[in-house]
NUMI-384534 format. One record per atom (N, C-alpha, C, O): residue number from 1; residue in one letter; atom name; x, y, z. Coordinates in Angstrom, 3 decimals. Layout:
residues N
+------+------+------+----------+----------+----------+
: resi : resn : name :       xx :       yy :       zz :
+------+------+------+----------+----------+----------+
:  NUM :    A :   CA :        X :        Y :        Z :
...
+------+------+------+----------+----------+----------+
***
This chain:
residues 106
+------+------+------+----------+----------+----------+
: resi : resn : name :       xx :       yy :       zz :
+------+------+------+----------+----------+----------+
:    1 :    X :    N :  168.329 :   93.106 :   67.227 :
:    1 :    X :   CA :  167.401 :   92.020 :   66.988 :
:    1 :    X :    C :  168.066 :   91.028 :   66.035 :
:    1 :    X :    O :  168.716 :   91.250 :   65.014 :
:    2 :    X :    N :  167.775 :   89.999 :   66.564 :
:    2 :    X :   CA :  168.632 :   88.443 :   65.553 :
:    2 :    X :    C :  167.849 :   88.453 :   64.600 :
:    2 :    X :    O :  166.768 :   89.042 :   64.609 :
:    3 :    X :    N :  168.353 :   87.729 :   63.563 :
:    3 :    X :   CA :  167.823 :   87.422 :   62.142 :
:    3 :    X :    C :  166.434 :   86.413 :   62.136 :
:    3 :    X :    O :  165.487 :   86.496 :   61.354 :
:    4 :    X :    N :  166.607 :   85.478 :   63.205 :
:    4 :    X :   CA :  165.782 :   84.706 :   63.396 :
:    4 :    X :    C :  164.073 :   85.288 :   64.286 :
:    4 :    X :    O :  162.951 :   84.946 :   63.911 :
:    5 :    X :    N :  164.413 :   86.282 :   65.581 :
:    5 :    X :   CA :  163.612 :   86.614 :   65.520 :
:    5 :    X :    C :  162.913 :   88.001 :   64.989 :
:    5 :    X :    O :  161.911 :   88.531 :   65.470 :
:    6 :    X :    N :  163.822 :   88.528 :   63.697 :
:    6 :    X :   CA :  162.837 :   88.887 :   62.275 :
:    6 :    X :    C :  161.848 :   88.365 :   61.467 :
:    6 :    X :    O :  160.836 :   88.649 :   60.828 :
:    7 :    X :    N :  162.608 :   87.461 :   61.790 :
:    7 :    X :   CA :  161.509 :   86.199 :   60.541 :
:    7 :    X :    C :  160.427 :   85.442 :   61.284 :
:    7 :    X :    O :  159.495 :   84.952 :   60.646 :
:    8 :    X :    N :  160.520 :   85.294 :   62.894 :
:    8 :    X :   CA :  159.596 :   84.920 :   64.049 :
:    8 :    X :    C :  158.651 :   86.759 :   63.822 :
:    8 :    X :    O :  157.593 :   86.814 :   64.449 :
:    9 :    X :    N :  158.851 :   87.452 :   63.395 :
:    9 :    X :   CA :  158.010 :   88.694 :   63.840 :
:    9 :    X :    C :  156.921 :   88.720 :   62.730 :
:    9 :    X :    O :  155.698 :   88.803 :   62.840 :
:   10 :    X :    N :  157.902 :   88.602 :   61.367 :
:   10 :    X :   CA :  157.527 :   88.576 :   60.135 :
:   10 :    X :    C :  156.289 :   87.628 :   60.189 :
:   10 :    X :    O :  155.152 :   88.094 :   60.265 :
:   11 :    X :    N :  156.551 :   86.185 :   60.145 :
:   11 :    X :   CA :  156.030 :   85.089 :   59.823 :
:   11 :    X :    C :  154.255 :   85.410 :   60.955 :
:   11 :    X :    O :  153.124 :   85.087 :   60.590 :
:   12 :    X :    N :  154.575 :   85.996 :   62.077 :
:   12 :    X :   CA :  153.618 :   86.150 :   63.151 :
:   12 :    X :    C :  152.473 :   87.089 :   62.712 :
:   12 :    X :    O :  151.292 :   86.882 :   62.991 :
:   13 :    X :    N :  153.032 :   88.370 :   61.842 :
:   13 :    X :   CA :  152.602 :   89.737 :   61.426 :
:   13 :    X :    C :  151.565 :   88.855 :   60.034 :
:   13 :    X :    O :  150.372 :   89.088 :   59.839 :
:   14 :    X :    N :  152.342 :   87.939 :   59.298 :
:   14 :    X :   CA :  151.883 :   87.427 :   58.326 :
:   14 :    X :    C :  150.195 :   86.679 :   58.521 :
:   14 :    X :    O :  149.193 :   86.936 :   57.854 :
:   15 :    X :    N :  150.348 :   85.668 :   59.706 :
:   15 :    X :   CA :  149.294 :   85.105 :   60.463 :
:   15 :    X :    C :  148.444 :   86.059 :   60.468 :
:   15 :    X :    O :  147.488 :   85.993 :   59.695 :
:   16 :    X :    N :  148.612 :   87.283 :   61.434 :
:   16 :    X :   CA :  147.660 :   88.314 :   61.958 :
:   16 :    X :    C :  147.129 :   89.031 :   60.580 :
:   16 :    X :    O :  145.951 :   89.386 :   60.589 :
:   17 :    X :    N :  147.831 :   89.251 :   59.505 :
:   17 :    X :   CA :  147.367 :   89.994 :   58.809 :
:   17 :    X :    C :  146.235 :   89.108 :   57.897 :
:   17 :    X :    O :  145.193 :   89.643 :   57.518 :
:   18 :    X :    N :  146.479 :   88.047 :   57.667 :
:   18 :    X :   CA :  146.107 :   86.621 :   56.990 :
:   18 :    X :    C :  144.858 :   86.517 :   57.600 :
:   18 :    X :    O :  143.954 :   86.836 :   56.828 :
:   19 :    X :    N :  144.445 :   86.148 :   58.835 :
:   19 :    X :   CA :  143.267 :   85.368 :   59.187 :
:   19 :    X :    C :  141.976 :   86.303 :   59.437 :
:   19 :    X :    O :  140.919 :   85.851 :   59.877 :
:   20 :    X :    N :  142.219 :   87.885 :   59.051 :
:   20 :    X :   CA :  140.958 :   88.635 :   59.227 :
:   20 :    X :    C :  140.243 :   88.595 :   57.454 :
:   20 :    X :    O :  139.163 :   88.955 :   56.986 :
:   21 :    X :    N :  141.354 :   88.034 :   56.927 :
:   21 :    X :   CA :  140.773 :   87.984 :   55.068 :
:   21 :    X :    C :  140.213 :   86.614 :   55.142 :
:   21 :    X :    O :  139.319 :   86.474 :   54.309 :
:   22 :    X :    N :  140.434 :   85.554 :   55.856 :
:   22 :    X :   CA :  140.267 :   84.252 :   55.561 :
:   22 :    X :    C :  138.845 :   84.040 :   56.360 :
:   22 :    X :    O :  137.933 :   83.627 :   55.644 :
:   23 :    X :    N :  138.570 :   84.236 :   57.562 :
:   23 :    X :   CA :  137.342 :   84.355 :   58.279 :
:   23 :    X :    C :  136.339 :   84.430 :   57.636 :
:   23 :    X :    O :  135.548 :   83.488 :   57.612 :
:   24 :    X :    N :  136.114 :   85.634 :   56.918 :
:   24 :    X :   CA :  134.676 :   86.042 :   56.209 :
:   24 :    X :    C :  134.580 :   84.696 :   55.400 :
:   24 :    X :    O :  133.649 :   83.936 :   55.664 :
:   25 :    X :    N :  135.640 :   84.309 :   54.274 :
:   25 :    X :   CA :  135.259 :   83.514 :   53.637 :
:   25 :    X :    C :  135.151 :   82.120 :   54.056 :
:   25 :    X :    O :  134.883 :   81.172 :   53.319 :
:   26 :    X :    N :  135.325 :   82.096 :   54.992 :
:   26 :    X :   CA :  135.000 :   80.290 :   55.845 :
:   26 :    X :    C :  133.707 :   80.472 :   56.885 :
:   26 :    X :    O :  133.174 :   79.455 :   57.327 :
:   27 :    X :    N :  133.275 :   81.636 :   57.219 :
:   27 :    X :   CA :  131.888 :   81.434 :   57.722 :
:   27 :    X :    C :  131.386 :   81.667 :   56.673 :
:   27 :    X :    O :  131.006 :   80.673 :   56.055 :
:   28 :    X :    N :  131.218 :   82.706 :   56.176 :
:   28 :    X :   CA :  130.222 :   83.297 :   55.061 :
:   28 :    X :    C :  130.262 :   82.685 :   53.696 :
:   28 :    X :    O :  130.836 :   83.402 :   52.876 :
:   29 :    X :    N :  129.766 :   81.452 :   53.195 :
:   29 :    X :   CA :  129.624 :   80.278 :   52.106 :
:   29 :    X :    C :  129.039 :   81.169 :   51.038 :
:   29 :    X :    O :  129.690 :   81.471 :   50.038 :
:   30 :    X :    N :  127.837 :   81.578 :   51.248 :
:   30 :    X :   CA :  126.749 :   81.832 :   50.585 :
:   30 :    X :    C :  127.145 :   83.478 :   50.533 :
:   30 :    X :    O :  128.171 :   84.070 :   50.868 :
:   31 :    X :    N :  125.919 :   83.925 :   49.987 :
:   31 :    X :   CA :  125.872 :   85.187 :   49.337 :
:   31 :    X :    C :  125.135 :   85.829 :   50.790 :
:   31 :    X :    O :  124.456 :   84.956 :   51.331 :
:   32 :    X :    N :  125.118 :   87.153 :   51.537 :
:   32 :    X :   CA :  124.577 :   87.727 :   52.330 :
:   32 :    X :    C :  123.387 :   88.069 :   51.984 :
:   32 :    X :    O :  123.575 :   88.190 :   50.774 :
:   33 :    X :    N :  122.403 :   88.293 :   52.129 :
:   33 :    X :   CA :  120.876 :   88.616 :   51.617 :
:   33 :    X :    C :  120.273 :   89.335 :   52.735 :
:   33 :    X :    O :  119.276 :   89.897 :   52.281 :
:   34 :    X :    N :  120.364 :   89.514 :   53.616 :
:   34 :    X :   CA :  119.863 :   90.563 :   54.357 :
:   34 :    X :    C :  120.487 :   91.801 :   54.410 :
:   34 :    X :    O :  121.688 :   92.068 :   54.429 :
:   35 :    X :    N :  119.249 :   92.714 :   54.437 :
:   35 :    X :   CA :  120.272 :   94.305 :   53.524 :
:   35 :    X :    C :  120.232 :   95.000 :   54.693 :
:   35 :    X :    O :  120.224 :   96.228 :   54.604 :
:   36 :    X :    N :  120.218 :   94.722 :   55.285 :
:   36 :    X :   CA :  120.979 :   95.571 :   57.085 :
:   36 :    X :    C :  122.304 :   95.182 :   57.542 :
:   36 :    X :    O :  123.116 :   95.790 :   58.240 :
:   37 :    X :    N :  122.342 :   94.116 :   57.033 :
:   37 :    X :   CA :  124.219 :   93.290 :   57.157 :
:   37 :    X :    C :  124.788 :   93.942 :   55.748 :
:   37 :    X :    O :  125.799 :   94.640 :   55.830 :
:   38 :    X :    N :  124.221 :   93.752 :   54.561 :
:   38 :    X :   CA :  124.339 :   94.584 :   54.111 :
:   38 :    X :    C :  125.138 :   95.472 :   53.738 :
:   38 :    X :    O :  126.258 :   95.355 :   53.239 :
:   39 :    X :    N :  124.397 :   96.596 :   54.049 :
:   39 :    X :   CA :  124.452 :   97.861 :   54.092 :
:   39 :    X :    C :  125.806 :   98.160 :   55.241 :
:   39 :    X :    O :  126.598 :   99.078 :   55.030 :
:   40 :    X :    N :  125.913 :   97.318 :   56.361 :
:   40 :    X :   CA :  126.616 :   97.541 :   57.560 :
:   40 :    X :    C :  127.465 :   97.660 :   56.507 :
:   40 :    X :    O :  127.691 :   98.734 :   55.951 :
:   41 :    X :    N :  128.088 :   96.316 :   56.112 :
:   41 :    X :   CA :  129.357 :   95.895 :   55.696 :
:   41 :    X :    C :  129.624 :   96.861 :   54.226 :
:   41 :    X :    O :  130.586 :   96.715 :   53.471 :
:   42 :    X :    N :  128.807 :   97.595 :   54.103 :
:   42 :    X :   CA :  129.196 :   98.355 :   52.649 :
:   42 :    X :    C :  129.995 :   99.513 :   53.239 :
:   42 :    X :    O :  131.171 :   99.847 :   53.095 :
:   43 :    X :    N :  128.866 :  100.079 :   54.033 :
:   43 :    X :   CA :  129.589 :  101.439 :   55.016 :
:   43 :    X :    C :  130.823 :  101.050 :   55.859 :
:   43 :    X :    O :  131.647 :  101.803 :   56.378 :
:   44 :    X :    N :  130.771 :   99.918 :   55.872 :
:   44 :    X :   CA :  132.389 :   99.957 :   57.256 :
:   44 :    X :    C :  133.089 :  100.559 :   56.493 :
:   44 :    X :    O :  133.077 :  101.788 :   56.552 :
:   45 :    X :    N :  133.803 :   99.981 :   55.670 :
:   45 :    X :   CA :  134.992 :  100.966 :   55.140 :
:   45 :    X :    C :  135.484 :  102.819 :   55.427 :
:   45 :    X :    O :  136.459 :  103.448 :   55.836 :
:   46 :    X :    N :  134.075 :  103.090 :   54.899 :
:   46 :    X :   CA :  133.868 :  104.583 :   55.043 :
:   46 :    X :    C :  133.878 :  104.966 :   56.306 :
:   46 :    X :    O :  134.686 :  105.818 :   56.676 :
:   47 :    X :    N :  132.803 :  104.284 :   57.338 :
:   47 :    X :   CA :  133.141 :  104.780 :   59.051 :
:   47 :    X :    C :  134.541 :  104.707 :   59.483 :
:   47 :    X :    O :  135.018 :  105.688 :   60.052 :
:   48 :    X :    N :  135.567 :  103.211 :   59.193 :
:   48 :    X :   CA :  136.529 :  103.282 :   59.233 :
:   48 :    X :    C :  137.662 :  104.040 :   59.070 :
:   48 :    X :    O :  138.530 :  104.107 :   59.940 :
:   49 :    X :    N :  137.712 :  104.557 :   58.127 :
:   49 :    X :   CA :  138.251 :  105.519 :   57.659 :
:   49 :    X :    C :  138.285 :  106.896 :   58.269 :
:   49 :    X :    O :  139.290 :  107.355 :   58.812 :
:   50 :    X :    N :  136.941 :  107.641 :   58.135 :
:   50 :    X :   CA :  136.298 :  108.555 :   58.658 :
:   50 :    X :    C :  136.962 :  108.463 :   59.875 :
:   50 :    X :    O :  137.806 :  109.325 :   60.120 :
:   51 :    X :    N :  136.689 :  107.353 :   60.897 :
:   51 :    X :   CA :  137.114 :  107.858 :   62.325 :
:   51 :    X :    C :  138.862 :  107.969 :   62.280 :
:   51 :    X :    O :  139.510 :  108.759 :   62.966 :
:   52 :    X :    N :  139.239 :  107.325 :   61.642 :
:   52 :    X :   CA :  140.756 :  107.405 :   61.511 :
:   52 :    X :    C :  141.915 :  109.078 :   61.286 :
:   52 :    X :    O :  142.819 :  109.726 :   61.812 :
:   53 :    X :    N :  140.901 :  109.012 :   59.988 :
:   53 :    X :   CA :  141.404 :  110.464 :   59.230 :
:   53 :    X :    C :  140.953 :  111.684 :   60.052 :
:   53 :    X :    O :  141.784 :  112.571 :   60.244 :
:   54 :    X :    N :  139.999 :  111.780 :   60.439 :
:   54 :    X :   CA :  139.154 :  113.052 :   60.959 :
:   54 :    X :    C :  139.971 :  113.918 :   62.015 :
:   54 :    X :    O :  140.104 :  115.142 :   62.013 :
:   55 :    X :    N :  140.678 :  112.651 :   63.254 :
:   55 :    X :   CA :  141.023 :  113.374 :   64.156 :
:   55 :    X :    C :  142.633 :  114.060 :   63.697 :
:   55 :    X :    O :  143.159 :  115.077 :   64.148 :
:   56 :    X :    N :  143.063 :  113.282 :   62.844 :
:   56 :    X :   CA :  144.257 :  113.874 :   61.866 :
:   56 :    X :    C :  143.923 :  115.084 :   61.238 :
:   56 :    X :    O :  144.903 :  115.791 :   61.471 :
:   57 :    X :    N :  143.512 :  115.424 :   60.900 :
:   57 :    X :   CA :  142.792 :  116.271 :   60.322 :
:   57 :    X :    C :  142.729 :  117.551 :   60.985 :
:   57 :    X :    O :  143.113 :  118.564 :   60.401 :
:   58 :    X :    N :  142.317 :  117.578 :   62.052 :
:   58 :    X :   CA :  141.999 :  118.858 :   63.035 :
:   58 :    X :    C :  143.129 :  119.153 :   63.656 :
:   58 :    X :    O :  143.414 :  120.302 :   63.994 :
:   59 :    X :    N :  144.015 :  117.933 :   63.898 :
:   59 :    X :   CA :  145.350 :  118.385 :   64.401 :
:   59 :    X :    C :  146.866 :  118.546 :   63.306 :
:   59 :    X :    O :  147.986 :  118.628 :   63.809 :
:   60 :    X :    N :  146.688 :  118.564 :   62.128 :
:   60 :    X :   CA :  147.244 :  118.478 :   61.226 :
:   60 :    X :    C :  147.943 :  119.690 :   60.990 :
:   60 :    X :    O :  149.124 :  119.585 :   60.656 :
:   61 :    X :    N :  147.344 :  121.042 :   61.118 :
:   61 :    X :   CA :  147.966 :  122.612 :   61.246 :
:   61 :    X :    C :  148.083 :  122.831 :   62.258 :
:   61 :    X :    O :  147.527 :  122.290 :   63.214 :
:   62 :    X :    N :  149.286 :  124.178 :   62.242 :
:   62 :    X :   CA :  149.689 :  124.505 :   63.221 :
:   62 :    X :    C :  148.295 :  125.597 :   64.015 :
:   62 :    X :    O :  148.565 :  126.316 :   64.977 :
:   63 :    X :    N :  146.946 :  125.538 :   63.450 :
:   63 :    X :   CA :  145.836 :  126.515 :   64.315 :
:   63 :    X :    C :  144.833 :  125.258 :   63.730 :
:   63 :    X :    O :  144.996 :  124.500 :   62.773 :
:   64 :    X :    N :  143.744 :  125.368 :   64.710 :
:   64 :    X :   CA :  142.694 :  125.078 :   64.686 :
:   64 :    X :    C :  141.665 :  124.783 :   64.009 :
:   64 :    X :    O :  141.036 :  123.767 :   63.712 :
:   65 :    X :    N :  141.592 :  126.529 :   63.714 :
:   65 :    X :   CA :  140.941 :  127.544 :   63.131 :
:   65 :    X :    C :  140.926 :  127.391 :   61.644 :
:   65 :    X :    O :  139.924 :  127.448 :   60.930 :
:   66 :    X :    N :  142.553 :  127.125 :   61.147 :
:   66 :    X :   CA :  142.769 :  126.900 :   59.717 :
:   66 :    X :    C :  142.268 :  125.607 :   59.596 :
:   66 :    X :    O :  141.708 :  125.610 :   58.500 :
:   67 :    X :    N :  142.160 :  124.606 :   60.047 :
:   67 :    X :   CA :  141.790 :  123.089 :   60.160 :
:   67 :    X :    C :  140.816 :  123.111 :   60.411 :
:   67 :    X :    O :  140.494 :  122.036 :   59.904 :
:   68 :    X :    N :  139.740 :  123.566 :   60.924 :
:   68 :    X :   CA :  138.404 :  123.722 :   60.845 :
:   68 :    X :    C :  137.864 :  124.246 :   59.187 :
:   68 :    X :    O :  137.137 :  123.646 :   58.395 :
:   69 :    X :    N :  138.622 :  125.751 :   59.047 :
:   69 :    X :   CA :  138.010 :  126.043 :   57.869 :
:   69 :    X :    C :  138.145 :  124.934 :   56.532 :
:   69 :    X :    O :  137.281 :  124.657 :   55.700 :
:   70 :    X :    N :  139.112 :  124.577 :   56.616 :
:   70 :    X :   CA :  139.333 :  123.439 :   55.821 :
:   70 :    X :    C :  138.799 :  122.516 :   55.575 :
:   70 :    X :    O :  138.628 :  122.002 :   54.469 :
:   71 :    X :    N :  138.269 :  121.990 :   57.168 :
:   71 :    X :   CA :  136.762 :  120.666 :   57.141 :
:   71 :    X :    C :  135.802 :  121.381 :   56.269 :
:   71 :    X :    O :  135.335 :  120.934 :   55.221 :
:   72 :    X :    N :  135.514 :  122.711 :   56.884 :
:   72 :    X :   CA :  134.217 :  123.243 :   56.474 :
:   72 :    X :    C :  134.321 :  123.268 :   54.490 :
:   72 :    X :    O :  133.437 :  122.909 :   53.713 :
:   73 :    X :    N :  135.495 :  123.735 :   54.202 :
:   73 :    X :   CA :  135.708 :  123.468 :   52.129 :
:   73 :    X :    C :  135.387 :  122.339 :   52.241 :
:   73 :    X :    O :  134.294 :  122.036 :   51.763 :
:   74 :    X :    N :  136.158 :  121.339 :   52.872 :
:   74 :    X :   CA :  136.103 :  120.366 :   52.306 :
:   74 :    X :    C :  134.243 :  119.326 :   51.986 :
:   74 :    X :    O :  133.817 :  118.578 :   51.107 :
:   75 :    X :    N :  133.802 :  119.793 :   53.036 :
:   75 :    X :   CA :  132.615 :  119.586 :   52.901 :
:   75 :    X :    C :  131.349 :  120.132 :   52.166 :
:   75 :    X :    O :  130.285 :  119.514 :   52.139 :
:   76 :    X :    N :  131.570 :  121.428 :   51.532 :
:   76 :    X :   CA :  131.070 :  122.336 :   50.947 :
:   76 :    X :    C :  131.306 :  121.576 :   49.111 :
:   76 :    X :    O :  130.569 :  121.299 :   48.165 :
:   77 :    X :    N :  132.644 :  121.513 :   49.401 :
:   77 :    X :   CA :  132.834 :  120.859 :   47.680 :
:   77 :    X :    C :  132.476 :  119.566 :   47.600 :
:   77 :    X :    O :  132.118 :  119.052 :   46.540 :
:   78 :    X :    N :  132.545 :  118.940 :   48.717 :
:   78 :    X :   CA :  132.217 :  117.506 :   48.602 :
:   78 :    X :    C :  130.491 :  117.444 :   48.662 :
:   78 :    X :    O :  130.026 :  116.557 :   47.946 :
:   79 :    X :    N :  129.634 :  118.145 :   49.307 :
:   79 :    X :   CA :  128.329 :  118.066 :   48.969 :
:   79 :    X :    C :  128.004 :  118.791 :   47.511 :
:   79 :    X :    O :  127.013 :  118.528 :   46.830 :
:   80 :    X :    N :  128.816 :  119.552 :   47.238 :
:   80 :    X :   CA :  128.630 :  120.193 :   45.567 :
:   80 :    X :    C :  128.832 :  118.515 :   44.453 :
:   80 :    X :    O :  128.644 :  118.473 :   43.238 :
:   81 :    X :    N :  129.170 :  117.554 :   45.176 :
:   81 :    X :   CA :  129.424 :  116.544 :   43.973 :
:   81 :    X :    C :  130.420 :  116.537 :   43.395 :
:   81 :    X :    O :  130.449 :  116.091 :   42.248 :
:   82 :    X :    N :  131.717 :  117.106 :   44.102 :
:   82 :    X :   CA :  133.183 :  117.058 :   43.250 :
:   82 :    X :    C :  133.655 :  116.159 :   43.702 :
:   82 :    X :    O :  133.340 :  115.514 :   44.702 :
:   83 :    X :    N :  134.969 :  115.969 :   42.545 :
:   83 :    X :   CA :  135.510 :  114.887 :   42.475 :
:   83 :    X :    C :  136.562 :  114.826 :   43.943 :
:   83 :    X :    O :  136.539 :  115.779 :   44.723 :
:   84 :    X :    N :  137.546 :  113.494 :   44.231 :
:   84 :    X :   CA :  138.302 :  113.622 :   45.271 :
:   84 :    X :    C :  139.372 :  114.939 :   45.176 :
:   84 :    X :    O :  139.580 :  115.763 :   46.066 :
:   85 :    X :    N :  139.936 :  114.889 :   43.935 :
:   85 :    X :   CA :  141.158 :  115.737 :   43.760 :
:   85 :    X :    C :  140.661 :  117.154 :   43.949 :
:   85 :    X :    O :  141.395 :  117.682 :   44.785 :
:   86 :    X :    N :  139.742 :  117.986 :   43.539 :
:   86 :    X :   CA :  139.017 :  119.181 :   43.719 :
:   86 :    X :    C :  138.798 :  119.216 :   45.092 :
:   86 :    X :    O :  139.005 :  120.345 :   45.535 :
:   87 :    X :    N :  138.478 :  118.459 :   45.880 :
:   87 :    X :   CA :  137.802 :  119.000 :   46.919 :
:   87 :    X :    C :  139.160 :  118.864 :   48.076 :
:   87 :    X :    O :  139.516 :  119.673 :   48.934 :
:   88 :    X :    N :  139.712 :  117.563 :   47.728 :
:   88 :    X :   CA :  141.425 :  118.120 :   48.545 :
:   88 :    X :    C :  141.847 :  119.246 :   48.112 :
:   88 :    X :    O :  141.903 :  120.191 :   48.900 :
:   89 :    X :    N :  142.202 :  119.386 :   46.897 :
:   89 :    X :   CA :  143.151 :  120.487 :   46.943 :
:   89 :    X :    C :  142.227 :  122.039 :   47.405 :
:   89 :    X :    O :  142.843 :  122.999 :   47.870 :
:   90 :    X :    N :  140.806 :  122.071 :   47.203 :
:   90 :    X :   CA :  140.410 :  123.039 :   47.756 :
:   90 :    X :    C :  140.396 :  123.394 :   49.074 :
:   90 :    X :    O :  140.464 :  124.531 :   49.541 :
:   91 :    X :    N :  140.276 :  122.029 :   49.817 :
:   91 :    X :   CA :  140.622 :  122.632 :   51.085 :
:   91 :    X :    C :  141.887 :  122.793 :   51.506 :
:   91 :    X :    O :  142.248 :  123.470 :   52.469 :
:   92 :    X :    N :  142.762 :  121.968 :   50.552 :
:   92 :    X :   CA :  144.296 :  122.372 :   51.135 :
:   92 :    X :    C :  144.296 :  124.041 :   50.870 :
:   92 :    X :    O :  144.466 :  124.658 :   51.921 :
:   93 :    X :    N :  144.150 :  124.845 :   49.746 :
:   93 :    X :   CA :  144.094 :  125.925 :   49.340 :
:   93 :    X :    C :  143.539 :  126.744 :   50.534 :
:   93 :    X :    O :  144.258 :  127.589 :   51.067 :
:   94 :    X :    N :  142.324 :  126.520 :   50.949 :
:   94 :    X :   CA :  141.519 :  127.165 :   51.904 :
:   94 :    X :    C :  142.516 :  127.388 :   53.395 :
:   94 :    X :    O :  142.569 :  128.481 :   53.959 :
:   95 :    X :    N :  143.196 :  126.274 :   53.844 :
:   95 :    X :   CA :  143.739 :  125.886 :   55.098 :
:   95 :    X :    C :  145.335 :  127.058 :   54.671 :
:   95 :    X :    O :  145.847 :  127.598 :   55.652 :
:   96 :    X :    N :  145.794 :  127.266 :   53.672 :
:   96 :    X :   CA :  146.906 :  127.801 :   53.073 :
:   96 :    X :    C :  146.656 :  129.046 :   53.389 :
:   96 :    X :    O :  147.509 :  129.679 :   54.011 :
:   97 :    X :    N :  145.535 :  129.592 :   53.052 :
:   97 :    X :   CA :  145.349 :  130.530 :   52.765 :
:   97 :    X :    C :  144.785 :  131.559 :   54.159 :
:   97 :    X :    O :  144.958 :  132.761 :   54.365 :
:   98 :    X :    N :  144.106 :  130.575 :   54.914 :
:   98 :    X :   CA :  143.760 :  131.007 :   56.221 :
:   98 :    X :    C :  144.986 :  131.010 :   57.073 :
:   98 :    X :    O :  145.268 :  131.908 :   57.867 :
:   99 :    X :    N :  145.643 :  130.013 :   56.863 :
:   99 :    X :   CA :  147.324 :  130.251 :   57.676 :
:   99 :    X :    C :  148.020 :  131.813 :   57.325 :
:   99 :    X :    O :  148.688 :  132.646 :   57.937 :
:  100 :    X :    N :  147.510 :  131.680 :   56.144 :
:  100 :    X :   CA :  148.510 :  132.831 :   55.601 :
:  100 :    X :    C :  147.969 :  134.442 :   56.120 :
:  100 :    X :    O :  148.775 :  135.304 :   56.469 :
:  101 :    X :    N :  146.667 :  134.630 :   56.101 :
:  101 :    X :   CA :  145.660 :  135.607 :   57.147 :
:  101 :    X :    C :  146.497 :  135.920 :   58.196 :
:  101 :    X :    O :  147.173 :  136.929 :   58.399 :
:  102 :    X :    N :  146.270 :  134.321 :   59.203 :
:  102 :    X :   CA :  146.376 :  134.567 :   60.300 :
:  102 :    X :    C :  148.082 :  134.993 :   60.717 :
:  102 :    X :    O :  148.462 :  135.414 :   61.810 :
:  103 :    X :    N :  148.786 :  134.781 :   59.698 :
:  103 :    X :   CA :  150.093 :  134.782 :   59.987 :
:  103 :    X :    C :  150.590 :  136.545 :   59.431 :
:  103 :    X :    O :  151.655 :  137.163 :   59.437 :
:  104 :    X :    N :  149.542 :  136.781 :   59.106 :
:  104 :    X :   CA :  149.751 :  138.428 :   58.524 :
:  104 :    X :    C :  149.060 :  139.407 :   60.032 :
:  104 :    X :    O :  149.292 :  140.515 :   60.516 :
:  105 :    X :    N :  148.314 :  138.479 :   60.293 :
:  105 :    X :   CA :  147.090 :  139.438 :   61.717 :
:  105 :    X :    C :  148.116 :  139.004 :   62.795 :
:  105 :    X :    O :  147.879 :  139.497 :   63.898 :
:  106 :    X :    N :  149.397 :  138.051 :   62.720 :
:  106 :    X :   CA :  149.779 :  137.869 :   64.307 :
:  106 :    X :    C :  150.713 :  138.929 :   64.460 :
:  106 :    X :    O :  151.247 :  139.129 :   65.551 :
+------+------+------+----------+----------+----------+
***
């Protein structure tokens, strides 16, 4: 690839990344006041995310099984009200530890 069209890729990537930040603020003047738009726009982030990470997630170990139990910590500590770091590393622990089971039972 030429130098020139680096900087044609660059400069293009720049545009695309640019005009989804600039939008909101050239329609949207004013302050939003309806709390169903809202609320949408509070949660996107989180749905976003969520659908992103999740399916990573299940396919992330080499079993299933260990990646399931792992959702299941992870959700257990996370409805207990812990913090981010506790409830990763608990389920990393959990997923470790079920590998390690299953790798003793094969």
């Amino acid at each position: 690839m030429d130098y020139n069209r680096i900087l044609w890729v660059i400069a293009v990537m720049a545009v695309v990344t640019y005009i989804p930040r600039v939008i909101p603020l050239a329609v949207f003047k004013r302050r939003i006041e309806n709390v169903y738009v809202q609320s949408f726009l509070t949660y996107m982030p989180y749905g976003v995310l969520a659908a992103m990470v999740f399916p990573e997630v299940l396919y992330s170990t080499a079993n299933l099984t260990s990646a399931l139990c792992g959702v299941a910590a992870a959700l257990v500590l996370a409805y207990r009200k812990l913090g981010l770091l506790p409830v990763a590393l608990g389920a990393t622990a959990v997923v470790f530890v079920v590998e390690q089971v299953m790798a003793l039972l094969a």
